[in-house]
N, C-alpha and C positions, 0 to 999 in steps of 0.2 A: 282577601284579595291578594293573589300572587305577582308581584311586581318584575318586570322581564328586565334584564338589565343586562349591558352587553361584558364580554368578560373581555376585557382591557389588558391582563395580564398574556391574555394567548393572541392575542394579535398584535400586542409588541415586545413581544419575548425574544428576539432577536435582538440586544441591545450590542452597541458596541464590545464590551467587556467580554462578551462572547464568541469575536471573532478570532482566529489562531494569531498568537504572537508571530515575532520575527524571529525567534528564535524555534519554535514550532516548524513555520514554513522552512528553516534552513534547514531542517532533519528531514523535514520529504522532501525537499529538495534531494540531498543527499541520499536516500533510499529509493527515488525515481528510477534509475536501474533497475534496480533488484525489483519493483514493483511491475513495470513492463516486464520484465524475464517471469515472474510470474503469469500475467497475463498471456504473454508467447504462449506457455507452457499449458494454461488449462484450455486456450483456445486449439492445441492441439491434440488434448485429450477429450475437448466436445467432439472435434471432428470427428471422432474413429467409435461415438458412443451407439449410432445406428447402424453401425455394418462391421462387418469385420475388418482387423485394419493390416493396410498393405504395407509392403516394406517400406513404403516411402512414408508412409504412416509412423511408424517405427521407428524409421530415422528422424523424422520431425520431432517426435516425444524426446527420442533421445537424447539428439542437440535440443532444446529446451529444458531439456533435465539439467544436462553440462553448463546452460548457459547461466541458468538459478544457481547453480552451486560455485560456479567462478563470482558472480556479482555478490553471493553471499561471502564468498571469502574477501575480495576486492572490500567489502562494507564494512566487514570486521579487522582487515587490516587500517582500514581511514581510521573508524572511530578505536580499533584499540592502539593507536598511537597519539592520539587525543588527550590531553588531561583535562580533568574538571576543575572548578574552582573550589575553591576550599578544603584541597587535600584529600579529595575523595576520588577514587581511580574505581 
């Protein structure tokens, strides 16, 4: 006889210890820019995936393109003026 037994580990697998530190959250904190200028950007290369795309089309890709690569550089100047702890750069 096969005994049905409920699996205890997947329905409480979400334990505390698994949720993002505070040090976690400060990094997307901080990457929230660059995360929406992502988002900008591929929501305006869905637009233009079923039709051909117009200049305004164009220009929207564009500035979203511009605005990913300022927030990328804006992200690497924060964090590369940052030092780490223990002498690791």
């Amino acid at each position: 006889m096969n005994h049905i037994v409920t699996v205890q580990d997947a329905v409480t697998a979400f334990a505390e210890w698994l949720e993002p530190t505070a040090a976690e959250l400060d990094a997307i904190e901080q990457e929230m820019p660059l995360i929406l200028a992502d988002v900008d950007l591929v929501d305006a290369q869905i637009i233009t995936l079923d039709r051909t795309p117009s200049e305004l089309d164009a220009r929207r890709i564009r500035r979203a393109r511009r605005r990913v690569l300022a927030e990328r550089a804006a992200l690497a100047n924060r964090t590369g003026t940052v030092s780490l702890p223990g002498g690791a750069a």
